[in-house]
N, CA, C and O atoms as a printed pandas DataFrame, in Angstrom:
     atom_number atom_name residue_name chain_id  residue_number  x_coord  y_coord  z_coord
0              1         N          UNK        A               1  152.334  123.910   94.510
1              2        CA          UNK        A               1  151.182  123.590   93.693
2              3         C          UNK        A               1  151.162  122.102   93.327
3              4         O          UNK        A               1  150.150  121.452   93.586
4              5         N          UNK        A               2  152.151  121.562   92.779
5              6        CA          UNK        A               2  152.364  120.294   92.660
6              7         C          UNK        A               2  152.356  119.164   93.810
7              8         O          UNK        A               2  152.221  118.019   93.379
8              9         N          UNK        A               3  152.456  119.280   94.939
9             10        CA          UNK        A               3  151.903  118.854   96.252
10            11         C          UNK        A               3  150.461  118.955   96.539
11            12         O          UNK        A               3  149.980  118.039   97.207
12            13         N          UNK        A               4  149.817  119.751   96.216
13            14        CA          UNK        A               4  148.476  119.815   96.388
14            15         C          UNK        A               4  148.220  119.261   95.463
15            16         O          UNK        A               4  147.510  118.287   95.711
16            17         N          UNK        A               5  148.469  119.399   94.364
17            18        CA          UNK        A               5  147.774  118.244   93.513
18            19         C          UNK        A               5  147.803  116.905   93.600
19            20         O          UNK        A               5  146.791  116.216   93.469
20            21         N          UNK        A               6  148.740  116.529   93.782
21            22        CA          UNK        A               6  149.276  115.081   94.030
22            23         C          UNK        A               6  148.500  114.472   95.279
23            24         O          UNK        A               6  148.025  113.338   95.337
24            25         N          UNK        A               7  148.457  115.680   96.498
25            26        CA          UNK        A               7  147.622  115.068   97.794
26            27         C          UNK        A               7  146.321  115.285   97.272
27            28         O          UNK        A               7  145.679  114.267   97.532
28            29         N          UNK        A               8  145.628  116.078   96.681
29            30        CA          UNK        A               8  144.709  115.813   95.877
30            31         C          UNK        A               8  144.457  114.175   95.677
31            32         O          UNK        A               8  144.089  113.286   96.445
32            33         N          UNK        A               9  144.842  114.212   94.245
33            34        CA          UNK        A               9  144.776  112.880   93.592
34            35         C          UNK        A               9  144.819  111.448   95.014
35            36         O          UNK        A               9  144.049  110.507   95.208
36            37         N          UNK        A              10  145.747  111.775   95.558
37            38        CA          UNK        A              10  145.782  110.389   96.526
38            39         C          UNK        A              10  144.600  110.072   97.575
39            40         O          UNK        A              10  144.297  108.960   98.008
40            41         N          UNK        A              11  143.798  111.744   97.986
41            42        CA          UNK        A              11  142.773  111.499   98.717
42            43         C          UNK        A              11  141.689  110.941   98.174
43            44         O          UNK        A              11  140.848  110.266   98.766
44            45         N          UNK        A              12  141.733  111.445   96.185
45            46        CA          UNK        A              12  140.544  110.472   95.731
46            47         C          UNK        A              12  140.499  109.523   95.618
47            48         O          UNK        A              12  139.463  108.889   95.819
48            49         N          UNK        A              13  141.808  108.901   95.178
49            50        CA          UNK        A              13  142.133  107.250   95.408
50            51         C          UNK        A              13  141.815  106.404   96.244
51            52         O          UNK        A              13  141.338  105.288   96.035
52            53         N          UNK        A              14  142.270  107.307   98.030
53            54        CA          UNK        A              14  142.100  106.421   98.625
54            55         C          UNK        A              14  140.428  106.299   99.297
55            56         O          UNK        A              14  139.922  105.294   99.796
56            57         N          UNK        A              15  139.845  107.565   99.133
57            58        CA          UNK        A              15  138.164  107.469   99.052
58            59         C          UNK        A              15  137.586  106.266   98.455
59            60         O          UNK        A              15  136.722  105.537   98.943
60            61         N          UNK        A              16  138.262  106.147   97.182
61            62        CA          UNK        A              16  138.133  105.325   96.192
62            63         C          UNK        A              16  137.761  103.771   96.790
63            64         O          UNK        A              16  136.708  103.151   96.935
64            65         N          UNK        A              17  139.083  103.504   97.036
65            66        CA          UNK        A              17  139.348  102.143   97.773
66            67         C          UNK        A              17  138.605  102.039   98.832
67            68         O          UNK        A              17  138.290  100.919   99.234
68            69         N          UNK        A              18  138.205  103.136   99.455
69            70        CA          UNK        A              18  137.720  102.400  101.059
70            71         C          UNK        A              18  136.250  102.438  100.874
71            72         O          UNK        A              18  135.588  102.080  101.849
72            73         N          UNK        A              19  135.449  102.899   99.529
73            74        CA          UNK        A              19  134.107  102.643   99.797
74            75         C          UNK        A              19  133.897  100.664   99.612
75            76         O          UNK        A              19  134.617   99.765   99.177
76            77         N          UNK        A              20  132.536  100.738  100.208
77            78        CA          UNK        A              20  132.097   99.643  100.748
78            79         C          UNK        A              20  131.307   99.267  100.077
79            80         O          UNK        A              20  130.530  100.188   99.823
80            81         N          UNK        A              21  130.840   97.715   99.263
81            82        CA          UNK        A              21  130.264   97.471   98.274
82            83         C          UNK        A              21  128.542   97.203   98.857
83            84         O          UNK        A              21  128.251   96.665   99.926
84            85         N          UNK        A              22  127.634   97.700   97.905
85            86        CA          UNK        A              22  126.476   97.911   98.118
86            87         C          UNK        A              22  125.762   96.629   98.833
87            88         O          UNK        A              22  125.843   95.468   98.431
88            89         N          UNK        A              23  125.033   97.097   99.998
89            90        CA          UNK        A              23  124.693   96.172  100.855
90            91         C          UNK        A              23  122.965   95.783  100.913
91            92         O          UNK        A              23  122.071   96.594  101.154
92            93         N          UNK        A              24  122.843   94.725  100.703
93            94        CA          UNK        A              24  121.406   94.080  100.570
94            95         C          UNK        A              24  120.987   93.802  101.685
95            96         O          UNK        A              24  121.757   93.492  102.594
96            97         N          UNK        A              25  119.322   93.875  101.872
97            98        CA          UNK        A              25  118.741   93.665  103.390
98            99         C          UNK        A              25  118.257   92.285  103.005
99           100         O          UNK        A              25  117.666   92.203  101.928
100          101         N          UNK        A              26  118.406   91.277  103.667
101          102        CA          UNK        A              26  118.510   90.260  103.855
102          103         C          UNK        A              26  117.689   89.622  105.512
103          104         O          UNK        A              26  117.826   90.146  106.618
104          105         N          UNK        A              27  117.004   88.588  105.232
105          106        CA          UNK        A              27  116.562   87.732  106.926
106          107         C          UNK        A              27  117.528   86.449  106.185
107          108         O          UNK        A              27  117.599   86.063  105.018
108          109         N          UNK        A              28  118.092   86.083  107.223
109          110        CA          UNK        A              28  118.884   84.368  107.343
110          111         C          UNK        A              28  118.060   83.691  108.236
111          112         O          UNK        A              28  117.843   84.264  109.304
112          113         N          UNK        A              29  117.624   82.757  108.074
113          114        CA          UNK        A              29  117.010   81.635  108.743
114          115         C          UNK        A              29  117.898   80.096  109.048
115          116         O          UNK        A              29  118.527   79.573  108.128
116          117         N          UNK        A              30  117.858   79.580  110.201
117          118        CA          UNK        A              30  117.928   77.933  110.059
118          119         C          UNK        A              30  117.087   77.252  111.156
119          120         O          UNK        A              30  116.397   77.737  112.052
120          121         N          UNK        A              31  117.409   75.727  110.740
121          122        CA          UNK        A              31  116.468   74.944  111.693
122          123         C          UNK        A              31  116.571   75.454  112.942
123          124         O          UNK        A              31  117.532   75.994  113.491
124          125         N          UNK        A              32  115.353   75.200  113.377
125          126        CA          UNK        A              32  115.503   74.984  114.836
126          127         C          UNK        A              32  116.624   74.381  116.263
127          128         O          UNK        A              32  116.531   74.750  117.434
128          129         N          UNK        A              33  117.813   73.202  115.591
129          130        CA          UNK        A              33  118.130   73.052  116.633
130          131         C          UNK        A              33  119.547   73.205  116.147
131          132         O          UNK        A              33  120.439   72.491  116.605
132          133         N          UNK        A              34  119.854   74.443  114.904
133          134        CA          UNK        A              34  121.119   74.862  114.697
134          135         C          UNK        A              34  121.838   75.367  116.136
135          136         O          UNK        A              34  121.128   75.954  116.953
136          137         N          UNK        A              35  122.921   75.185  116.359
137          138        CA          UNK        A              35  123.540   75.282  117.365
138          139         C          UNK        A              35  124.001   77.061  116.881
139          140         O          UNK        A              35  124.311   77.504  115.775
140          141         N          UNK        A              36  123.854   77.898  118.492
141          142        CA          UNK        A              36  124.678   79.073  118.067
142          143         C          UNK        A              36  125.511   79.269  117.345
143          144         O          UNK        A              36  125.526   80.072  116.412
144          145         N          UNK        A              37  126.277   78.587  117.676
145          146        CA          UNK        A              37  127.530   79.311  116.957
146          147         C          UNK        A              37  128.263   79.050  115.783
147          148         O          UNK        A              37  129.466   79.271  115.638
148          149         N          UNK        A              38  127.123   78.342  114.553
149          150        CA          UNK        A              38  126.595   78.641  113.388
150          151         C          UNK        A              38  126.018   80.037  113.264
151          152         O          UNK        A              38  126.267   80.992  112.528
152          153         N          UNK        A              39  125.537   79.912  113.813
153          154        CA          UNK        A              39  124.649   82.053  113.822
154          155         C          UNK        A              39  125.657   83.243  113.685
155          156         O          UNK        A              39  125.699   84.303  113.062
156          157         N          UNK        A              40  126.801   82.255  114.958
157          158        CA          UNK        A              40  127.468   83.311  115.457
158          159         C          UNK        A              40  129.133   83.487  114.295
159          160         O          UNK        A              40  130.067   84.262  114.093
160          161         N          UNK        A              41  128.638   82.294  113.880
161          162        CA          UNK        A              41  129.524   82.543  113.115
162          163         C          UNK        A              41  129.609   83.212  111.511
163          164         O          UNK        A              41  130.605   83.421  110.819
164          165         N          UNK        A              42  127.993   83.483  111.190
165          166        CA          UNK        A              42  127.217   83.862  110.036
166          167         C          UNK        A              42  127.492   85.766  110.433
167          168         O          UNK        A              42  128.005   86.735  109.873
168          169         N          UNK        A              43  127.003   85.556  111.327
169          170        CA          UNK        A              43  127.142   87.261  112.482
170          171         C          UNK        A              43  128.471   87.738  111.953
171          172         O          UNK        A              43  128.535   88.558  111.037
172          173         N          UNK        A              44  129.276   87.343  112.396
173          174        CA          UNK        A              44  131.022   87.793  112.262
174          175         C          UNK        A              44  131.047   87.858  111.201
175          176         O          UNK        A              44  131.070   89.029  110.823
176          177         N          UNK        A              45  131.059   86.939  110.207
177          178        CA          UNK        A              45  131.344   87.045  108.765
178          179         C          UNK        A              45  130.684   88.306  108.384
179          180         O          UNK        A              45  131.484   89.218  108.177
180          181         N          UNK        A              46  129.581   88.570  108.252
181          182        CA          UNK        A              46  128.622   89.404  107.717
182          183         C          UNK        A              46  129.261   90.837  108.639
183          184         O          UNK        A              46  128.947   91.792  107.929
184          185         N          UNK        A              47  129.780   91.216  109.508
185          186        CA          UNK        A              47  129.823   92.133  110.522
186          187         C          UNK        A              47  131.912   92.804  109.481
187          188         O          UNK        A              47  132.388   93.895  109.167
188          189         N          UNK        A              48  132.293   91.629  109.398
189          190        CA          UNK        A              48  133.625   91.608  108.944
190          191         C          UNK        A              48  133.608   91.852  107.649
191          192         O          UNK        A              48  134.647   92.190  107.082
192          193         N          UNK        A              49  132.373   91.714  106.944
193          194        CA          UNK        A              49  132.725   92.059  105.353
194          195         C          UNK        A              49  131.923   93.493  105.193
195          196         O          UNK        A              49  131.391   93.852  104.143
196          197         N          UNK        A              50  131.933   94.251  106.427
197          198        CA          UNK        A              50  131.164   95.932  106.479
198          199         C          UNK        A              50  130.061   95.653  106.687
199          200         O          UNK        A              50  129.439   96.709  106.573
200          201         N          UNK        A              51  128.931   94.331  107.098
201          202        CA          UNK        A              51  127.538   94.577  106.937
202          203         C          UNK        A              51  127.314   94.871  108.569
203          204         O          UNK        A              51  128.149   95.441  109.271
204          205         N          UNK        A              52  126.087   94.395  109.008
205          206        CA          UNK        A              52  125.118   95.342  109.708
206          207         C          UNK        A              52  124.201   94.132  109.978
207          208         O          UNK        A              52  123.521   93.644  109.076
208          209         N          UNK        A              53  124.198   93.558  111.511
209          210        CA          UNK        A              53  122.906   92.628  111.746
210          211         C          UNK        A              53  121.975   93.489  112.843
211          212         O          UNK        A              53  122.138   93.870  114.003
212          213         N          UNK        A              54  120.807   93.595  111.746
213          214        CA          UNK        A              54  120.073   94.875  112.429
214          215         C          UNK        A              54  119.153   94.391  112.943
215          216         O          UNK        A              54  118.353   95.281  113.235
216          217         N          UNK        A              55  118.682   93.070  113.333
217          218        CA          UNK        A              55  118.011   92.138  114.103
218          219         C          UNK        A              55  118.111   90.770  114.977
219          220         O          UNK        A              55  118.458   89.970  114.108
220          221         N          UNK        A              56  118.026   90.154  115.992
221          222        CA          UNK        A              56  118.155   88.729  115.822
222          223         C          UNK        A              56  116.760   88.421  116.988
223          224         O          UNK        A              56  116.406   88.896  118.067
224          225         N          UNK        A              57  116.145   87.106  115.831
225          226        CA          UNK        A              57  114.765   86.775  115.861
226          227         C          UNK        A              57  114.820   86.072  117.080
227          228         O          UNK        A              57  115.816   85.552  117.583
228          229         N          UNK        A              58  113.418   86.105  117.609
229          230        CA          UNK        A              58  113.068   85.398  118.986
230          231         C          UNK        A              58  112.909   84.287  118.405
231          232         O          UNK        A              58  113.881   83.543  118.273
232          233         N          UNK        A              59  111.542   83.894  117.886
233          234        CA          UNK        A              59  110.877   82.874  117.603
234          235         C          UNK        A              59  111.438   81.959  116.351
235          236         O          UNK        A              59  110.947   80.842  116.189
236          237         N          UNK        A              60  112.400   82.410  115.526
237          238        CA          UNK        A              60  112.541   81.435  114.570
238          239         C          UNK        A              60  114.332   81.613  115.102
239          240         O          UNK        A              60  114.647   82.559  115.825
240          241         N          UNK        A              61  115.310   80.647  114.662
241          242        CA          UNK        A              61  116.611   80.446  114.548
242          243         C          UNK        A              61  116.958   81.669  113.731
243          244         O          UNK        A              61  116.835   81.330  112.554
244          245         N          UNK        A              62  117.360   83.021  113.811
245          246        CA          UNK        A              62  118.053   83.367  112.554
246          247         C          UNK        A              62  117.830   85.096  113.125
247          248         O          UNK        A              62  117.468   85.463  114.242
248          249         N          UNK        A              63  118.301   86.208  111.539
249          250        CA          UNK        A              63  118.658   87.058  112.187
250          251         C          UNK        A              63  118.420   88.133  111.036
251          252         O          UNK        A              63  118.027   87.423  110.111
252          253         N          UNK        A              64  118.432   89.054  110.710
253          254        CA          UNK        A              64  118.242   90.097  109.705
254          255         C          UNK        A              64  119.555   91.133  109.353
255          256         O          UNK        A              64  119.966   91.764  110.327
256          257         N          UNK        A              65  119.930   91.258  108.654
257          258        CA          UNK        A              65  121.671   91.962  108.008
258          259         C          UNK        A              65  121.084   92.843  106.874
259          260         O          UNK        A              65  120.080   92.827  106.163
260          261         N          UNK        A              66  122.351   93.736  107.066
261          262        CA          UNK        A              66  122.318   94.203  105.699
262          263         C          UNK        A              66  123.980   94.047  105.134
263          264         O          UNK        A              66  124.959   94.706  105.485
264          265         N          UNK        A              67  123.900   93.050  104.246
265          266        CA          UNK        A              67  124.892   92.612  103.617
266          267         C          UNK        A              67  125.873   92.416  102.512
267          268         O          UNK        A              67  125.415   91.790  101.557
268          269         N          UNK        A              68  126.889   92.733  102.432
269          270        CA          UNK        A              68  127.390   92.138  100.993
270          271         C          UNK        A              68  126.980   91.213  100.471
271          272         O          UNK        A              68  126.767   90.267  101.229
272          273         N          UNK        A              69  126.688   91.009   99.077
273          274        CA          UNK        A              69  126.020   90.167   98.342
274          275         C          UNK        A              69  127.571   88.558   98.763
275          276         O          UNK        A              69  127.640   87.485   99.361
276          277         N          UNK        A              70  128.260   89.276   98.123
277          278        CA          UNK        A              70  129.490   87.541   98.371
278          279         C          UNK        A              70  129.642   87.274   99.643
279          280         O          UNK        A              70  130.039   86.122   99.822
280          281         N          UNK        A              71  129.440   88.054  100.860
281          282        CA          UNK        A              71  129.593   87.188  102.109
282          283         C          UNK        A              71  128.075   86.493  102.292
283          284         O          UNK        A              71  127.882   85.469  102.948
284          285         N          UNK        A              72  127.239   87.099  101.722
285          286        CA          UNK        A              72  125.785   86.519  101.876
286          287         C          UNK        A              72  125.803   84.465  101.093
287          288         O          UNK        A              72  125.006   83.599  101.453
288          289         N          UNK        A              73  127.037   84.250   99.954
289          290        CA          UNK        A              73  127.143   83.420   99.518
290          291         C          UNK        A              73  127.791   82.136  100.197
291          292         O          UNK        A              73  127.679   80.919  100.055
292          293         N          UNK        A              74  128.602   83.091  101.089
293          294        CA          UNK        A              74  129.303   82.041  101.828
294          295         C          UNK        A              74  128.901   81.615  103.304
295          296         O          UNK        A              74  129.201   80.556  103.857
296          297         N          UNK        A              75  128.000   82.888  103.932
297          298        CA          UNK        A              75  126.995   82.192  104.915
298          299         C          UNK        A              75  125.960   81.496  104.410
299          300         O          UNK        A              75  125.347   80.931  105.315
300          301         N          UNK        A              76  125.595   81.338  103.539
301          302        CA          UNK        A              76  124.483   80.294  103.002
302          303         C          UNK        A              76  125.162   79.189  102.409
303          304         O          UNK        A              76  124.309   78.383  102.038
304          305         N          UNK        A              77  126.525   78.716  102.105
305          306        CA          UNK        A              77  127.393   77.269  102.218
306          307         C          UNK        A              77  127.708   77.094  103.516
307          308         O          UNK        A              77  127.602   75.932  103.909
308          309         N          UNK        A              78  128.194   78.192  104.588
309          310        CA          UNK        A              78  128.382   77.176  105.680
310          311         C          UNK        A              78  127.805   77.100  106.417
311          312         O          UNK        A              78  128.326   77.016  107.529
312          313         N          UNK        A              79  125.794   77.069  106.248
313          314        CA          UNK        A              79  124.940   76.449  106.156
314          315         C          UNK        A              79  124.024   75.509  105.848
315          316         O          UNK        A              79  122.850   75.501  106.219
316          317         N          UNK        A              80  124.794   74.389  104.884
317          318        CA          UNK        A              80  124.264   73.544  104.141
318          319         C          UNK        A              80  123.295   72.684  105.286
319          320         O          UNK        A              80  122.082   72.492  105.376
320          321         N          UNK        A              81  124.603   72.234  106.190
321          322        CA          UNK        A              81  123.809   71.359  107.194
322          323         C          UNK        A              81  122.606   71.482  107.918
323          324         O          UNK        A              81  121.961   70.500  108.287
324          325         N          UNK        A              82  122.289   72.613  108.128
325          326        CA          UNK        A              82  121.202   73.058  108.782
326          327         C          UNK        A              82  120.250   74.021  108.355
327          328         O          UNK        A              82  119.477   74.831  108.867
328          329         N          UNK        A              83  120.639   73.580  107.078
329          330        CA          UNK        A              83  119.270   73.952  105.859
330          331         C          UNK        A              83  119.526   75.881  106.039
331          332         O          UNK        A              83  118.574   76.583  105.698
332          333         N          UNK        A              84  120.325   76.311  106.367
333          334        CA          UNK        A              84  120.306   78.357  106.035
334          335         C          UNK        A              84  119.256   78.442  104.458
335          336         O          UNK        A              84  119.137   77.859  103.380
336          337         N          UNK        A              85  118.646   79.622  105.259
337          338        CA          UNK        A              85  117.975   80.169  104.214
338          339         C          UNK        A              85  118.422   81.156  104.170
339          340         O          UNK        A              85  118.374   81.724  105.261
340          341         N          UNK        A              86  119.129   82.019  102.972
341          342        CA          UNK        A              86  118.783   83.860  103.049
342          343         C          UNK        A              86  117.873   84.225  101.923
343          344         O          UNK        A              86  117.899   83.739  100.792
344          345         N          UNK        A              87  117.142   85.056  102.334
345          346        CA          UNK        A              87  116.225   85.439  101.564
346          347         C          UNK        A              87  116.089   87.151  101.662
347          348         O          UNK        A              87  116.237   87.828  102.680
348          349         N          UNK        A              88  115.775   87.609  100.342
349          350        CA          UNK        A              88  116.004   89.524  100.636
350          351         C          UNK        A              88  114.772   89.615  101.768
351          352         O          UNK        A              88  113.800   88.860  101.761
352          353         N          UNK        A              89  114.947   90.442  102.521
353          354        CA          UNK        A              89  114.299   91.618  103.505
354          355         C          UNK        A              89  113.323   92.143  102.682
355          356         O          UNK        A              89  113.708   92.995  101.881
356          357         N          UNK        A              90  111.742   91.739  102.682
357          358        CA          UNK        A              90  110.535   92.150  101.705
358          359         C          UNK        A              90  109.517   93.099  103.196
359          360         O          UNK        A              90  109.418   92.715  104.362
360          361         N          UNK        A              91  109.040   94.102  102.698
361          362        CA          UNK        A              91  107.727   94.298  103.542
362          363         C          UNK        A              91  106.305   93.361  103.329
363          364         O          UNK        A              91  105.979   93.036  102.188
364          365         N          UNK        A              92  105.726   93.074  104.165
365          366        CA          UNK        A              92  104.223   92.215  103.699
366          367         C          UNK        A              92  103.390   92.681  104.112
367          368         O          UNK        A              92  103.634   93.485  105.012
368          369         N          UNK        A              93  102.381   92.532  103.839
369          370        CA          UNK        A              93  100.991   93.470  103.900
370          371         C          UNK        A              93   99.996   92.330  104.321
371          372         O          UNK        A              93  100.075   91.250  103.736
372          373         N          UNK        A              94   99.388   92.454  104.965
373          374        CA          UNK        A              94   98.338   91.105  105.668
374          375         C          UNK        A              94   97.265   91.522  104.415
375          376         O          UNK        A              94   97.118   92.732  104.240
376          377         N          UNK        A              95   96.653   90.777  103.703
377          378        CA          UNK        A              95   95.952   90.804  103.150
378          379         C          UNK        A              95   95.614   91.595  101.511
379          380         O          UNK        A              95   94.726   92.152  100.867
380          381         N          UNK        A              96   97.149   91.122  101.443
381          382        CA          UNK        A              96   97.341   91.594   99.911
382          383         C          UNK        A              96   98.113   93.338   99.719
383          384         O          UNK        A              96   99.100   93.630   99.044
384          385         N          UNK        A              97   97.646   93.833  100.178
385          386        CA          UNK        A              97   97.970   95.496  100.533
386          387         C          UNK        A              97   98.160   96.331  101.357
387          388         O          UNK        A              97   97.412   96.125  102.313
388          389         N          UNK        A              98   99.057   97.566  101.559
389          390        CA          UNK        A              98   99.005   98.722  102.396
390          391         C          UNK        A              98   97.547   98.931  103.216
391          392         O          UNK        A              98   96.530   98.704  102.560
392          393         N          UNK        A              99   97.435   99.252  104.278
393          394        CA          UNK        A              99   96.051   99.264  105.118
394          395         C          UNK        A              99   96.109  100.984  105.037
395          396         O          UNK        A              99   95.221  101.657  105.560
């Protein structure tokens, strides 16, 4: 009885520990003539702290995640140079509203 309890207790613990902190949808943007592997290196980070790049844009430099808020802090510093934007993941409506 005392074994089951105990493996008990340790499976909630370690449930505990391994959840993953709540992840924000996010687009990252940079200039135009950011070199890959700035991107690629925004990618990894974000991929390594549990997130999720659930897009990467044709037409503009950049890519869409769903992310930890503190790795989201530190791909947007080692972006300074090439101006990174992150900004939350919004829906838009052409013309003010739902059609």
């Amino acid at each position: 009885m005392r074994y089951a309890i105990l493996s008990f207790v340790a499976l909630l613990v370690a449930c505990g520990l391994a959840q993953t902190p709540p992840l924000k949808a996010v687009m990252v943007s940079y200039k135009q003539d950011t070199p890959d592997s700035v991107l690629d290196q925004a990618k990894d980070a974000i991929r390594q702290a549990g997130g999720v790049v659930t897009h990467d844009f044709k037409l503009i430099k950049g890519f869409a995640a769903n992310a930890p808020a503190e790795v989201l802090n530190s791909v947007q510093a080692w972006g300074t140079e090439h101006e990174a934007t992150v900004e939350e993941d919004q829906t838009v409506h052409a013309l003010g509203g739902p059609s």
